[in-house]
TIVO-2410 file (N, C-alpha, C; in nm, 3 decimals):
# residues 144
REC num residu      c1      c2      c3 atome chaine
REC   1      X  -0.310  -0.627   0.358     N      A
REC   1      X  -0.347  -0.643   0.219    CA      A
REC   1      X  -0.260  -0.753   0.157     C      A
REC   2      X  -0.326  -0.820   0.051     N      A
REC   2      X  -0.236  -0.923   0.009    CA      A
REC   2      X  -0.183  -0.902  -0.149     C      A
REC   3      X  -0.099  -0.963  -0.201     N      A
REC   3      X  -0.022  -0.937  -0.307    CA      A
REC   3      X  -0.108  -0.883  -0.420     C      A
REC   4      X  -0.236  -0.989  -0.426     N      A
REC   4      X  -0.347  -0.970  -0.477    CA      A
REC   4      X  -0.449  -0.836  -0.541     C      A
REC   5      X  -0.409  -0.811  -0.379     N      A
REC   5      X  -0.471  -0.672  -0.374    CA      A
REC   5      X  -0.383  -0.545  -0.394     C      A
REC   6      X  -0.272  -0.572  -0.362     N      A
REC   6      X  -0.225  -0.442  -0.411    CA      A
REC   6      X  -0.199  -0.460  -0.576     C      A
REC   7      X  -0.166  -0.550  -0.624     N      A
REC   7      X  -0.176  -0.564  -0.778    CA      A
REC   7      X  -0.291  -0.473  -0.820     C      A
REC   8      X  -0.399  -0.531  -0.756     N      A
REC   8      X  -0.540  -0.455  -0.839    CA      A
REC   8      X  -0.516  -0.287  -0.739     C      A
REC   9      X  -0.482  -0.257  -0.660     N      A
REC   9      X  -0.464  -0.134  -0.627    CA      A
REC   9      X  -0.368  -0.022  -0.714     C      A
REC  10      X  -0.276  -0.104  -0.780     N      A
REC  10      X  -0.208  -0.043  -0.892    CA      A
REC  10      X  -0.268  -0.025  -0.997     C      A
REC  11      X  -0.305  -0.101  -1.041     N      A
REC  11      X  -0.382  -0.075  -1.143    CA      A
REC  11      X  -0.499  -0.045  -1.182     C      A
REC  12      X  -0.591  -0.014  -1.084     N      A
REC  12      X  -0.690   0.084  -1.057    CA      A
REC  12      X  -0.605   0.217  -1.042     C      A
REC  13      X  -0.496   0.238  -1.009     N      A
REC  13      X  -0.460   0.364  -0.987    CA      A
REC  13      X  -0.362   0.411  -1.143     C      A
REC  14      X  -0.370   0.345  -1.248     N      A
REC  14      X  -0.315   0.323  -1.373    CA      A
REC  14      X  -0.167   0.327  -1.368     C      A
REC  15      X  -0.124   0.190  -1.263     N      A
REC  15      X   0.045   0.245  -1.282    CA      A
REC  15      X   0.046   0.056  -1.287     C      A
REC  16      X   0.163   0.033  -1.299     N      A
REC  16      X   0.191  -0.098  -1.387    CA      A
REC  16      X   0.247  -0.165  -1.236     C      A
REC  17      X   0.183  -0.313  -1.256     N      A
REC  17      X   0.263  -0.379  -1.174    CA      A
REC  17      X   0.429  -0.381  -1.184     C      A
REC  18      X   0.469  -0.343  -1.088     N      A
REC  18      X   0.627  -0.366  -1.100    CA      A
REC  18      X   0.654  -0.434  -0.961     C      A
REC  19      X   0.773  -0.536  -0.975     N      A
REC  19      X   0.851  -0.598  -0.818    CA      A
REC  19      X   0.901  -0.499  -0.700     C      A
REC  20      X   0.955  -0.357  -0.795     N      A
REC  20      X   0.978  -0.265  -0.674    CA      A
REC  20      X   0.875  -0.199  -0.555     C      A
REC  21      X   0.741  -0.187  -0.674     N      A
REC  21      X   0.622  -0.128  -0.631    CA      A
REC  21      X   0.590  -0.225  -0.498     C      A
REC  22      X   0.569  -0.386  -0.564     N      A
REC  22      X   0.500  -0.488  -0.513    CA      A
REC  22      X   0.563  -0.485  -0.325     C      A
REC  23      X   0.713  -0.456  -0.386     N      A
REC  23      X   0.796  -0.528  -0.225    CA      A
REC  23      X   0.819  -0.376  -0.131     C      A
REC  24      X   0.777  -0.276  -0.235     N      A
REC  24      X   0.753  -0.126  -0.093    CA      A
REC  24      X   0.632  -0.151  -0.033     C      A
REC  25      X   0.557  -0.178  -0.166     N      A
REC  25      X   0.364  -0.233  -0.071    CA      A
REC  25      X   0.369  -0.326   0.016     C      A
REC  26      X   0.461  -0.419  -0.009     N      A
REC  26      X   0.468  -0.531   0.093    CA      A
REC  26      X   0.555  -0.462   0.257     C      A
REC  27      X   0.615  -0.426   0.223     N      A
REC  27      X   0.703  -0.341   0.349    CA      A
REC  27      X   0.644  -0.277   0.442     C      A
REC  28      X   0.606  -0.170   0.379     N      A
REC  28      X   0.520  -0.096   0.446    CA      A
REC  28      X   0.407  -0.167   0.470     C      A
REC  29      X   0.333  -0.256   0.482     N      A
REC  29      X   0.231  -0.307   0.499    CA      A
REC  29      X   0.269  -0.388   0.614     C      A
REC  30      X   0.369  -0.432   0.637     N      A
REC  30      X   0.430  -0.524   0.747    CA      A
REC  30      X   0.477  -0.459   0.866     C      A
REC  31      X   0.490  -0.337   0.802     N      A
REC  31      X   0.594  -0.227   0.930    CA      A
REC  31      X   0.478  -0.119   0.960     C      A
REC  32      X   0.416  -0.060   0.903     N      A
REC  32      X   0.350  -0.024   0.928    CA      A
REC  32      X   0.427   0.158   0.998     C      A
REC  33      X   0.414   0.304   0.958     N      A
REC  33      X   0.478   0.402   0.989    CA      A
REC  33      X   0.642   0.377   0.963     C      A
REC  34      X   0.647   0.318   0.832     N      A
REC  34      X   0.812   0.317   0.797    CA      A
REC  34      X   0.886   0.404   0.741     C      A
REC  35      X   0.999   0.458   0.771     N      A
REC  35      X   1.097   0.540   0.705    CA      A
REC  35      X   1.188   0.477   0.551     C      A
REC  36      X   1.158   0.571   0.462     N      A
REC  36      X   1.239   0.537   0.345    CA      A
REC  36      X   1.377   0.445   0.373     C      A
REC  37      X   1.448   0.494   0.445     N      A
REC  37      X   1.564   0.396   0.490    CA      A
REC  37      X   1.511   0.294   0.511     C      A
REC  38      X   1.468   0.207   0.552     N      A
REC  38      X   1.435   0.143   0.593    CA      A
REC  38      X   1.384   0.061   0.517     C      A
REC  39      X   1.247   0.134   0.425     N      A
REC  39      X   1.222   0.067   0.336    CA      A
REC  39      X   1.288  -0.002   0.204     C      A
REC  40      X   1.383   0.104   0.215     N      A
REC  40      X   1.481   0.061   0.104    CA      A
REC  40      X   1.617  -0.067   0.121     C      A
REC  41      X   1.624  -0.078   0.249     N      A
REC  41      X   1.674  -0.168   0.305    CA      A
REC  41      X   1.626  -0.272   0.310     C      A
REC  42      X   1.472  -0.311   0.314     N      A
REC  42      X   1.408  -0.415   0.343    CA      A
REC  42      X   1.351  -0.433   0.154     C      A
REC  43      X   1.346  -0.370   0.078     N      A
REC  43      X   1.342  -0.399  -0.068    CA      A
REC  43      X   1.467  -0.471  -0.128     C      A
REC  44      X   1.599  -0.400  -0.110     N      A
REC  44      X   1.658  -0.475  -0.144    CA      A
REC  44      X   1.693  -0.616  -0.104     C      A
REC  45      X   1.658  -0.635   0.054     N      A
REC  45      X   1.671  -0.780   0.084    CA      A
REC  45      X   1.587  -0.835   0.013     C      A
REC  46      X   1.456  -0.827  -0.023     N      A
REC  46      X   1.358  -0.929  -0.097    CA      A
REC  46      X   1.416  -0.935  -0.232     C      A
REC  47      X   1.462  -0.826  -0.289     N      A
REC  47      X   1.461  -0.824  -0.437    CA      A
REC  47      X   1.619  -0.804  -0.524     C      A
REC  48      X   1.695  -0.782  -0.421     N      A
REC  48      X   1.845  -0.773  -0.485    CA      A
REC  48      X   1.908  -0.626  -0.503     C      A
REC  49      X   1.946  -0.570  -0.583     N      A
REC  49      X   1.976  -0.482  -0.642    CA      A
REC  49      X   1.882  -0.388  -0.702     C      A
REC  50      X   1.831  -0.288  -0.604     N      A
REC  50      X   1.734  -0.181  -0.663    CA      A
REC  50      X   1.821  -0.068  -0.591     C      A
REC  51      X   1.791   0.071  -0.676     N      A
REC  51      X   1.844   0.182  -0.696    CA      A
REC  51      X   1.739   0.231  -0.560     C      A
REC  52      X   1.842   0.323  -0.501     N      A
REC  52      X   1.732   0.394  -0.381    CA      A
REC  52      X   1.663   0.487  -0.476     C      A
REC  53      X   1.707   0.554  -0.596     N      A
REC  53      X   1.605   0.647  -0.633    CA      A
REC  53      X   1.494   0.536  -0.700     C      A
REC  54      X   1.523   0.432  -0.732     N      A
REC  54      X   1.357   0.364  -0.753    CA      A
REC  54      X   1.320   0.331  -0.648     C      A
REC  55      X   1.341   0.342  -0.568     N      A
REC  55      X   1.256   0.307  -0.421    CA      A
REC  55      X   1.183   0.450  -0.364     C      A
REC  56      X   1.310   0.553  -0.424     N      A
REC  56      X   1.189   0.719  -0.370    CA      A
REC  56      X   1.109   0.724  -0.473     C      A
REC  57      X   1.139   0.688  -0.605     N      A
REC  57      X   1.035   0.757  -0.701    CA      A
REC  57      X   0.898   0.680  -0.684     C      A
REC  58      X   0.923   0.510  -0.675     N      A
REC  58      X   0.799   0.449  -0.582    CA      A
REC  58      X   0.699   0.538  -0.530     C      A
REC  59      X   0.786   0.510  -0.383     N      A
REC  59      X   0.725   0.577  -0.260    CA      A
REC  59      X   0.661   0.748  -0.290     C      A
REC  60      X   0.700   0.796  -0.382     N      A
REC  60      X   0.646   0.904  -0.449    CA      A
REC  60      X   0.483   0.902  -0.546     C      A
REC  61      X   0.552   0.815  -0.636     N      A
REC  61      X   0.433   0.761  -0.715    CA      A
REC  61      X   0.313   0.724  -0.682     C      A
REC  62      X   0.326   0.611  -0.513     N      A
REC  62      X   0.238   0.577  -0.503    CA      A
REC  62      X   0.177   0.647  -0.415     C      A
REC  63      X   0.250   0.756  -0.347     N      A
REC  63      X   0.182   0.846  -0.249    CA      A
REC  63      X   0.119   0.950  -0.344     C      A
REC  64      X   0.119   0.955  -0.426     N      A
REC  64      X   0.055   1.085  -0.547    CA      A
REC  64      X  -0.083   1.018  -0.585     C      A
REC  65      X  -0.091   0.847  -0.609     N      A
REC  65      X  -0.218   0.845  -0.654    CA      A
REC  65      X  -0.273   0.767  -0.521     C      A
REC  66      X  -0.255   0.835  -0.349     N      A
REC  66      X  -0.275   0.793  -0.278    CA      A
REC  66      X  -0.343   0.629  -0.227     C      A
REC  67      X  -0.231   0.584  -0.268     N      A
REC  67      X  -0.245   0.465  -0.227    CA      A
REC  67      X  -0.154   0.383  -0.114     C      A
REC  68      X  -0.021   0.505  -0.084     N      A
REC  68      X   0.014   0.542   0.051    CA      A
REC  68      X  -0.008   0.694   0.104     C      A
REC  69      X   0.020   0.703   0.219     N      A
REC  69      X   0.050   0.809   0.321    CA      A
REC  69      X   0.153   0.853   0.373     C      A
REC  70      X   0.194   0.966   0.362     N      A
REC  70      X   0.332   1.062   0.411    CA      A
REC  70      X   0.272   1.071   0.504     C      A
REC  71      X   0.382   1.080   0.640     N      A
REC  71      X   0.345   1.165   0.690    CA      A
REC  71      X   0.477   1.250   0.772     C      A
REC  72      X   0.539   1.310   0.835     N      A
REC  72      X   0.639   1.371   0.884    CA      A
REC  72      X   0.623   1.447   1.031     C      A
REC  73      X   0.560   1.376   1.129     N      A
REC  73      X   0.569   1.410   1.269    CA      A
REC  73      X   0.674   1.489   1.292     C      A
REC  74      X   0.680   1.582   1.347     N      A
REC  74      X   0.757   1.713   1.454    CA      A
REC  74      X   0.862   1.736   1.351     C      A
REC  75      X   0.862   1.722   1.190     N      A
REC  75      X   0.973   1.747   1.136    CA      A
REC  75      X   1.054   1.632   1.093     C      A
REC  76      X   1.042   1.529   1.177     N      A
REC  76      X   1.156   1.445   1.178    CA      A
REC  76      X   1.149   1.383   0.981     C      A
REC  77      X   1.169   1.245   1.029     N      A
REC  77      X   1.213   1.174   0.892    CA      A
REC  77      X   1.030   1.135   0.814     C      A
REC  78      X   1.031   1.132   0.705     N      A
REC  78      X   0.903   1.097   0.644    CA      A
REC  78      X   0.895   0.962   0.692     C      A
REC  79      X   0.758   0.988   0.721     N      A
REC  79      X   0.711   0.788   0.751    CA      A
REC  79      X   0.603   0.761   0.652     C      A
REC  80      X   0.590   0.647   0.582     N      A
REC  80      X   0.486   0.598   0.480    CA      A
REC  80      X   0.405   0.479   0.577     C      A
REC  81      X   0.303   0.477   0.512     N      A
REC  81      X   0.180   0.334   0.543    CA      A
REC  81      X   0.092   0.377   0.497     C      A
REC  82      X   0.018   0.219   0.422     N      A
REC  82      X  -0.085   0.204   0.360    CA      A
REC  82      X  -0.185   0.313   0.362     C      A
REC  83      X  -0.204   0.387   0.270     N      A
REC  83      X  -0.385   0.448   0.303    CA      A
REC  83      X  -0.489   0.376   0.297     C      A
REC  84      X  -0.548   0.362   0.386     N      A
REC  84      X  -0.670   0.313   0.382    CA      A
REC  84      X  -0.787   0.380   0.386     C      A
REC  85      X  -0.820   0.551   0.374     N      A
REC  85      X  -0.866   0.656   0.406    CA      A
REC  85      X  -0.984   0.604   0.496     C      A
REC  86      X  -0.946   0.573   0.615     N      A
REC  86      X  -1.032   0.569   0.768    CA      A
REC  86      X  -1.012   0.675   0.829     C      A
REC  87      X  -0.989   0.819   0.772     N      A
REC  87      X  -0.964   0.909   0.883    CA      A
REC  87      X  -0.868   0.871   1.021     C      A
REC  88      X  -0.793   0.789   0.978     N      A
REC  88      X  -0.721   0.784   1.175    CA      A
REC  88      X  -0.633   0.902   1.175     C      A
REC  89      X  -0.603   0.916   1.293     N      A
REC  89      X  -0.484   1.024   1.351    CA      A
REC  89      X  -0.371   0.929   1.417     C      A
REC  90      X  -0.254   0.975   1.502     N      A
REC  90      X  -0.189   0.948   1.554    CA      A
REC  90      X  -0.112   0.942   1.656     C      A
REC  91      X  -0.085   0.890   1.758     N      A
REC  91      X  -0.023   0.924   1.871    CA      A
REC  91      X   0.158   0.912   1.859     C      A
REC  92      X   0.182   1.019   1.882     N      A
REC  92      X   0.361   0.998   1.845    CA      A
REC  92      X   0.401   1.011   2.038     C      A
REC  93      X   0.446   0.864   2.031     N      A
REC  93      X   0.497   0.824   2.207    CA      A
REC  93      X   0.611   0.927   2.177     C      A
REC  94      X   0.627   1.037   2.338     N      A
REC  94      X   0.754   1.062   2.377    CA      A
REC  94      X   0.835   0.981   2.429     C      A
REC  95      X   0.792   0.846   2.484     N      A
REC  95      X   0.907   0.734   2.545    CA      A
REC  95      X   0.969   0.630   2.438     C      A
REC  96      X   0.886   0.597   2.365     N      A
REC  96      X   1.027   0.485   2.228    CA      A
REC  96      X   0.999   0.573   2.134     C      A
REC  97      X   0.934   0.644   2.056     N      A
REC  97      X   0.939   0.746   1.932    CA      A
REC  97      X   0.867   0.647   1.823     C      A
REC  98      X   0.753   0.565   1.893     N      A
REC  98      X   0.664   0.512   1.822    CA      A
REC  98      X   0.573   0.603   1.748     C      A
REC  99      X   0.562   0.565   1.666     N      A
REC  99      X   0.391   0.659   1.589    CA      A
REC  99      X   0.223   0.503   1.580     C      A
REC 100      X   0.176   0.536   1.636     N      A
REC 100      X   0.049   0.439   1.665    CA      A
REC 100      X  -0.078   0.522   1.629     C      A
REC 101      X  -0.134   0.463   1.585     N      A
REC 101      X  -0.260   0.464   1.479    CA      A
REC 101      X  -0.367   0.511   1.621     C      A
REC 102      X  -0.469   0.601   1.578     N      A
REC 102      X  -0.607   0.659   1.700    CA      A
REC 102      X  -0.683   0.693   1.597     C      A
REC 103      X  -0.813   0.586   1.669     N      A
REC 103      X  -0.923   0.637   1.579    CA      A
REC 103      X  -0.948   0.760   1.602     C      A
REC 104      X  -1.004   0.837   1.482     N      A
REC 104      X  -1.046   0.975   1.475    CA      A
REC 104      X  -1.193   0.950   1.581     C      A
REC 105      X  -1.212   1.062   1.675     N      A
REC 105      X  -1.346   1.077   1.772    CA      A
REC 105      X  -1.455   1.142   1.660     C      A
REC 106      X  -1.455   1.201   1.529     N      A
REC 106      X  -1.535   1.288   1.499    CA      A
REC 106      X  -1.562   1.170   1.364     C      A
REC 107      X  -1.502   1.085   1.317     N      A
REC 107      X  -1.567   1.038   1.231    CA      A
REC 107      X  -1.524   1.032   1.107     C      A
REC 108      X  -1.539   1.136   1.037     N      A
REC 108      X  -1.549   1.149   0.886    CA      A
REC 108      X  -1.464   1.257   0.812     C      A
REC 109      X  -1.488   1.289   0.672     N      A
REC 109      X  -1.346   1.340   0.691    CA      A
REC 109      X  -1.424   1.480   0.644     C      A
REC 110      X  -1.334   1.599   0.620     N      A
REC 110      X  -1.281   1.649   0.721    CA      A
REC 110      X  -1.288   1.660   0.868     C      A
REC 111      X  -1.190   1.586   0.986     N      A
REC 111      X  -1.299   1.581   1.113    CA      A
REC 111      X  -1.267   1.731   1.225     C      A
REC 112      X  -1.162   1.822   1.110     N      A
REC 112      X  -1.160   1.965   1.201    CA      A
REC 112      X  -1.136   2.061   1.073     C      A
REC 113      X  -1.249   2.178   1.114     N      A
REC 113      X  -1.223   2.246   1.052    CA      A
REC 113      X  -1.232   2.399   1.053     C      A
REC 114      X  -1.144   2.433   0.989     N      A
REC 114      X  -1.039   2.604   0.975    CA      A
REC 114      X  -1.179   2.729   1.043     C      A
REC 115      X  -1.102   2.865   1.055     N      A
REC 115      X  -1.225   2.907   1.017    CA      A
REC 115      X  -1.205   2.936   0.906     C      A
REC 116      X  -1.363   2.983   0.883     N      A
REC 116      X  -1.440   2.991   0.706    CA      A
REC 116      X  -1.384   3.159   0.635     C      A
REC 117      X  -1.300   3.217   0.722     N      A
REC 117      X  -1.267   3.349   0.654    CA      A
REC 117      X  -1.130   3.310   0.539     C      A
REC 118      X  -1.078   3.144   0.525     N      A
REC 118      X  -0.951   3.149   0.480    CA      A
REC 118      X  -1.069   3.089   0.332     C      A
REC 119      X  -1.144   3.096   0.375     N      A
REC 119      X  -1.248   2.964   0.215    CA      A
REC 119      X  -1.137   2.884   0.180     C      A
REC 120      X  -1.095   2.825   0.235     N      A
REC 120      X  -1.002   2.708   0.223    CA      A
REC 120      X  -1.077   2.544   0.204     C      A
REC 121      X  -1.049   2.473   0.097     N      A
REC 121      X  -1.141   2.343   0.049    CA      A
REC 121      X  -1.034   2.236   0.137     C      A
REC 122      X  -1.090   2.156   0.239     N      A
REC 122      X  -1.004   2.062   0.323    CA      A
REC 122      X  -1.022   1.899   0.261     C      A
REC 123      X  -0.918   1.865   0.257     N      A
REC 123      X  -0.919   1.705   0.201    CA      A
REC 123      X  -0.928   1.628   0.309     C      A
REC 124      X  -0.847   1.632   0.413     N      A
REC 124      X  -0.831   1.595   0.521    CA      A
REC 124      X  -0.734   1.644   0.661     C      A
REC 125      X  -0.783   1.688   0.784     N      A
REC 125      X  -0.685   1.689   0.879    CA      A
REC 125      X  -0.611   1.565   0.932     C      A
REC 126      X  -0.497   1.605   0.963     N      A
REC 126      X  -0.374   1.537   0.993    CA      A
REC 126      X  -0.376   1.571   1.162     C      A
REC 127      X  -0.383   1.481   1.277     N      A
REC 127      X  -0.404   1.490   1.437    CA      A
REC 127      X  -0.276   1.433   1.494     C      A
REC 128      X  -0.190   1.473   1.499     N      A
REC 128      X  -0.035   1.369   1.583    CA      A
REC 128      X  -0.062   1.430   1.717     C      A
REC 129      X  -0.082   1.362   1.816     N      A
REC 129      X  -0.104   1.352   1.982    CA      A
REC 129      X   0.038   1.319   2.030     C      A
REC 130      X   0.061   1.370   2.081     N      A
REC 130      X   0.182   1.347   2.190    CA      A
REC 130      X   0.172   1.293   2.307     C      A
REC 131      X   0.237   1.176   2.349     N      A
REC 131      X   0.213   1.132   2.489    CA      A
REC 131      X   0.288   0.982   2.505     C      A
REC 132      X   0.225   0.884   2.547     N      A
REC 132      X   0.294   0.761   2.581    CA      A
REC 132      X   0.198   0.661   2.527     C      A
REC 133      X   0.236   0.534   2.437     N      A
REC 133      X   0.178   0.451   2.403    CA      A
REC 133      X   0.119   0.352   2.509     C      A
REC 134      X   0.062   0.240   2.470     N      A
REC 134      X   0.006   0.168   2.573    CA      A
REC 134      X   0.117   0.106   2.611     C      A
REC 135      X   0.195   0.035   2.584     N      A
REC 135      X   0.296  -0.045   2.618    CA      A
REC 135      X   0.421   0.034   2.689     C      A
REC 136      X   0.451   0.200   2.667     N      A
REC 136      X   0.528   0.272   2.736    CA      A
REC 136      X   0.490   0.307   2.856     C      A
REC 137      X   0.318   0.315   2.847     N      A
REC 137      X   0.238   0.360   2.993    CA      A
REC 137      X   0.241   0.261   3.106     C      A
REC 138      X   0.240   0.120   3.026     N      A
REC 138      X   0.225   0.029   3.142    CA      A
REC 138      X   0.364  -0.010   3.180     C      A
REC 139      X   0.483  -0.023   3.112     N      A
REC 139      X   0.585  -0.037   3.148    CA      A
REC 139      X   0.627   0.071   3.253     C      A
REC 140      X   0.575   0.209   3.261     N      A
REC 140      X   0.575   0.309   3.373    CA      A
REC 140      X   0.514   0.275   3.492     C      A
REC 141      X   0.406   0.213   3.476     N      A
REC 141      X   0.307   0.217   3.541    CA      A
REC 141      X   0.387   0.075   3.681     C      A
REC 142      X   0.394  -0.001   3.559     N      A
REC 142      X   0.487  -0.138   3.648    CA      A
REC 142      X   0.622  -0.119   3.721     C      A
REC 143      X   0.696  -0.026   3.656     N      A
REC 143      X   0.829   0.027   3.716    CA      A
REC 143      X   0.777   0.103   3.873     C      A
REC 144      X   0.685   0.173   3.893     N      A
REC 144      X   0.626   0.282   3.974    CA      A
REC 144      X   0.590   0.220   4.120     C      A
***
């Protein structure tokens, strides 16, 4: 996405352009499954002197009027990236502790669902796969 666009993504979502907003959207858009540390590390290099709590209340803000994604594999640390609501899931590699994007097989959203005795209303399932990325598999594969 370009600067462009997340401008008008803010403000379709009625929150004000700000530089903090602009350079977490930009971050996460570059990194793609990033940890707050991280992000906040890579904000202040673009922008100087920002408070980590304006960098969580951000990353809060903009995950409320979903225009990012939490997500928190096996517990560990929260990871953010762009929503783009394509239904994907995820593969979390056991060999580097990558998280990589898998298209959903079913499509649309909700693409699993509960049984009907909880009458539970689903927004969306969340799929983290466990296993080895492409680049961990073939590096096995070549070692072998």
């Amino acid at each position: 996405m370009s600067d462009h666009d997340f401008k008008a993504a803010l403000r379709g979502a009625g929150l004000r352009v700000t530089a903090p907003r602009l350079a977490v959207l930009s971050v996460i858009s570059e990194s793609k499954h990033v940890d707050a540390e991280t992000i906040i590390t890579e904000v202040r290099h673009q922008l100087g002197k920002v408070s980590q709590q304006t960098v969580y209340d951000t990353l809060h803000a903009l995950t409320d009027v979903d225009i990012l994604r939490c997500m928190t594999p096996d517990g560990g640390a929260s990871l953010y990236e762009i929503e783009h609501h394509d239904n994907h899931h995820h593969l979390l590699c056991r060999s580097c502790g990558r998280l990589v994007d898998v298209a959903c097989a079913a499509g649309e959203t909700p693409c699993i669902h509960p049984p009907e005795e909880g009458k539970l209303t689903i927004d969306f399932a969340e799929v983290i796969y466990h296993g080895m990325c492409a680049e961990c598999t073939a590096a096995a594969h070549s070692a072998a």
